[in-house]
Every structure is written in C-alpha cells, then in structure tokens.
C-alpha positions as CSV (number, residue, x, y, z in Angstrom):
1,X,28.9,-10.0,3.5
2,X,29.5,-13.4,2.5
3,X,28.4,-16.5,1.1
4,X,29.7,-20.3,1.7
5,X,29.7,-21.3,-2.0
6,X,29.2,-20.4,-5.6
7,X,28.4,-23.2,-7.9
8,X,28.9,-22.4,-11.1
9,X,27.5,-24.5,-14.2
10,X,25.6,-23.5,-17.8
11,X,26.5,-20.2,-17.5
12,X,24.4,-19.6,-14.1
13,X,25.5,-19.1,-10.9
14,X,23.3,-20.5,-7.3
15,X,24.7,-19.6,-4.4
16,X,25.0,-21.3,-1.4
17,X,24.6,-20.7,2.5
18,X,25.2,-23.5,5.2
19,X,23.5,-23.1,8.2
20,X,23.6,-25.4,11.3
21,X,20.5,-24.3,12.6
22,X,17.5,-26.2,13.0
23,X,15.7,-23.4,11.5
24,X,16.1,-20.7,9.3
25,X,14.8,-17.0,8.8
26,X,15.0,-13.8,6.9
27,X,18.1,-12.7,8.2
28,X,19.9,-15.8,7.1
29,X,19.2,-15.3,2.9
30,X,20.5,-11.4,3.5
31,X,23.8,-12.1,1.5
32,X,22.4,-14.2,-1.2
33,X,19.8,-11.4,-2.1
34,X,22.7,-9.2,-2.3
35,X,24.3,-11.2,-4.5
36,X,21.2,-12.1,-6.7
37,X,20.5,-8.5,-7.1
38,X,24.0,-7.4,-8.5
39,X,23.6,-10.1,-10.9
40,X,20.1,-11.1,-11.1
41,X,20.7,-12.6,-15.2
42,X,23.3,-15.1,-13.4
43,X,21.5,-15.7,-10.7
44,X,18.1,-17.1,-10.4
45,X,17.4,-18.6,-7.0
46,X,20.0,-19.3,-4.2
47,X,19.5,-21.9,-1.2
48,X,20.5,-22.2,2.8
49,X,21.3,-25.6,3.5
50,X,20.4,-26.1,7.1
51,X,19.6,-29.0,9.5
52,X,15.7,-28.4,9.5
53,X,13.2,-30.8,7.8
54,X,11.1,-28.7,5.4
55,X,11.7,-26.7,2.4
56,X,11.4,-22.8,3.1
57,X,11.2,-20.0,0.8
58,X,12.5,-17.7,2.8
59,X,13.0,-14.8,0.5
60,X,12.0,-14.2,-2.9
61,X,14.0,-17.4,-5.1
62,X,15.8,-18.0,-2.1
63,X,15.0,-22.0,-0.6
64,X,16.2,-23.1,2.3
65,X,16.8,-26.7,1.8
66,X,16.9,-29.5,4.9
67,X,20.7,-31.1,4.7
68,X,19.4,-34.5,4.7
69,X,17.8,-33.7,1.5
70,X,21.3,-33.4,-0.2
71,X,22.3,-37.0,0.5
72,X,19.1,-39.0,-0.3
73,X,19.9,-41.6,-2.9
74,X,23.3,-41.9,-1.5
C-alpha cells in the first residue's frame, strides 16, 4: 500500500490520495485507513483529491475532495 502525500504540520499528519477519476469509492480510501489506524493520535482525517464536483466522506474521516476545490481563490 501506498499513499501520494503526507503533509506534515502541528504535530499531525493528513494524508493524501490523488485520484483522476470523476468519482471516487470505498476502495480508493483503503490505504489511508491503513495508515490512520497505525497512528490514529497523528492522524485525524485523510482526503482523495479527485476530479469529481462534491465532497464525499467516503470512509470514516476520510473526504474526498473535488480538485477544483484546491485552487479556488487562486
């Protein structure tokens, strides 16, 4: 398993997933579960960045998040 990126600020950790699908599903947050349940104090939610148009939870604190949404205000 594997995940895209790690951000790491304030003594937390969120993962990150990129997707380029249009839509995203259970099988997409598998890794960053993983990862949130081997350090769940680090760790409170992750997100997929995909090329959808809504905000998902798709697992439990794990958001999949539109890519647009990362570049509004730009």
């Amino acid at each position: 398993m594997e995940i895209d990126f790690l951000i790491s600020t304030k003594g937390k950790i969120l993962p990150v997933e990129v997707k380029s699908s249009p839509k995203v599903g259970y099988a997409d947050a598998r890794s960053i579960e993983s990862f949130m349940k081997h350090r769940h104090s680090l760790v409170p939610l992750g997100i997929v960045v995909y090329s959808g148009r809504e905000i998902v939870e798709i697992r439990k604190n794990i958001w999949g998040i539109p890519d647009w949404l990362l570049f509004v205000g730009l």
